[in-house]
N, C-alpha and C positions, 0 to 999 in steps of 0.2 A: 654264975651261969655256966652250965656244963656245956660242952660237946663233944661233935665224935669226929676225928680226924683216922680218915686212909689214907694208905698209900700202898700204893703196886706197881712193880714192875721190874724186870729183868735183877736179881742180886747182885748185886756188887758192894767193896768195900764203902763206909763212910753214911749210908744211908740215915741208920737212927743217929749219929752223933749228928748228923747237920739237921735234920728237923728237931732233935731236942735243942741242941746249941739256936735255932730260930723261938722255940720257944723261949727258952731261957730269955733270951732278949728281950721278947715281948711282956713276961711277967706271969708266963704262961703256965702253970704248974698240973704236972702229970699225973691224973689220978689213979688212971689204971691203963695196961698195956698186953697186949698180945702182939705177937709174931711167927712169922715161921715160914719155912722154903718149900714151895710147891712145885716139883719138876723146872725148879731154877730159879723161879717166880719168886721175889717176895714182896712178900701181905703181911701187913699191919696195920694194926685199931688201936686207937688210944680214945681215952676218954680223958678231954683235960677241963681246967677249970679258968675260965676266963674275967673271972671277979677281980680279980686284982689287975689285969692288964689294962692300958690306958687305949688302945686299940681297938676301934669298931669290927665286928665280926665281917662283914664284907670286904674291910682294908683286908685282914688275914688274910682270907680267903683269895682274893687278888693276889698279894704276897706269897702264901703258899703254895699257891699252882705256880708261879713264876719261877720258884725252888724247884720246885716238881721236873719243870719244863729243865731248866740249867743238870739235874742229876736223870734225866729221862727216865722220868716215873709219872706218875698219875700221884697227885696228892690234892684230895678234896676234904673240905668240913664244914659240918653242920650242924646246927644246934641240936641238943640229945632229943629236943621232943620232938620234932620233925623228924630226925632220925630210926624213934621209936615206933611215930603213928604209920612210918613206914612198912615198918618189918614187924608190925602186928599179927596175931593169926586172925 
């Protein structure tokens, strides 16, 4: 099972190493990634794959916003086909 993980907000150091280092943990493997610094801002997407993690998507999600919360960032995730029937034309 794919999904799609952001995160935003204010740049500073440590940001991808502590949500790859959460994945990691989880069993979480990264299948694809984007980033980049918008007038200070940063934003990233990753696409990971949650097959192999022993972790309900909703624990994540709980968990990950709490990281989020501790590095004062926004970090949400959801599954890629919700994600997609999203941002459909």
């Amino acid at each position: 099972m794919n999904a799609i993980i952001t995160v935003v907000g204010t740049d500073k150091v440590g940001i991808i190493a502590r949500v790859s280092a959460f994945l990691a943990e989880h069993n979480i493997n990264i299948e694809d990634i984007s980033q980049t610094i918008l007038s200070g801002n940063f934003v990233m997407m990753m696409m990971v794959d949650l097959s192999a993690g022993k972790t309900d998507l909703e624990t994540i999600k709980t968990d990950l916003a709490a990281l989020g919360e501790s590095m004062n960032v926004s970090i949400s995730i959801m599954h890629e086909k919700v994600f997609s029937a999203m941002h459909r034309i």
